[in-house]
N, C-alpha and C positions, 0 to 999 in steps of 0.2 A: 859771432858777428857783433861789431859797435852799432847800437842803435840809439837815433839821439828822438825823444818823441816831446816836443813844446804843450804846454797848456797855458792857459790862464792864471790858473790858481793850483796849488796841492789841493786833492782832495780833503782827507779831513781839516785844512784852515778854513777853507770854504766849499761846503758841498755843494755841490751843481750837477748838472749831468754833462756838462761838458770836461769837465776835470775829473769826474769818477769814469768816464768813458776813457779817458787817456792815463790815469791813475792804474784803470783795471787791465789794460794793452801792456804799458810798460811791466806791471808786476809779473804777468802769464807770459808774457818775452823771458824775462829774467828767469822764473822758473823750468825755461827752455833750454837755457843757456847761455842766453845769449847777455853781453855787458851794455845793459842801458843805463843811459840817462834823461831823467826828466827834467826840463829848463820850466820854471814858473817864475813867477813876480812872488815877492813876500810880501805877506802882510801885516802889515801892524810895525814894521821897524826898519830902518833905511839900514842893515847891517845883511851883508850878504850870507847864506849859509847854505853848506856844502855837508851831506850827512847821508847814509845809510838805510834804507828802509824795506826791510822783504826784497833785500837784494837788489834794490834799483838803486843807483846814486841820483841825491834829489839835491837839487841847485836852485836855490832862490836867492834872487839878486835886486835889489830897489830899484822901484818906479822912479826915473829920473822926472825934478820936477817940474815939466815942461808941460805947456797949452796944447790941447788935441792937433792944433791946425799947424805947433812949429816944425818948421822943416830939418830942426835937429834933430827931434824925435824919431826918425829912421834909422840914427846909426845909435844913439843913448844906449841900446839893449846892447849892441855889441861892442861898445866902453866896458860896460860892467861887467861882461863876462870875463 
């Protein structure tokens, strides 16, 4: 089964427990068999990257640079993908 599971951040760029919670889901999926991917934001660089990790394919993509309240901001994450 394709499973797609979103966070905030990769776990180890930023640990949190919201991203080790979804870091820890996607990896024990993949171990199952199943072909995940985790979608995050990157940090530290507006260059998107697509990479391999304990069998999860990991996708981080730039925070477009828009104000919390603009109303572009809704579709900005799925331009970048």
């Amino acid at each position: 089964m394709r499973i797609v599971v979103t966070a905030h951040h990769w776990f180890p760029d930023v640990p949190s427990g919201g991203s080790r919670l979804a870091w820890g889901h996607a990896a024990g999926l993949a171990r199952e068999g199943h072909e995940v991917y985790l979608v995050t934001e990157a940090v530290g660089t507006s260059e998107e990257k697509l990479f391999d990790a304990d069998g999860v394919r990991v996708l981080q993509y730039a925070k477009a640079p828009l104000r919390s309240l603009d109303p572009r901001r809704a579709v900005s994450h799925q331009l970048a993908v």
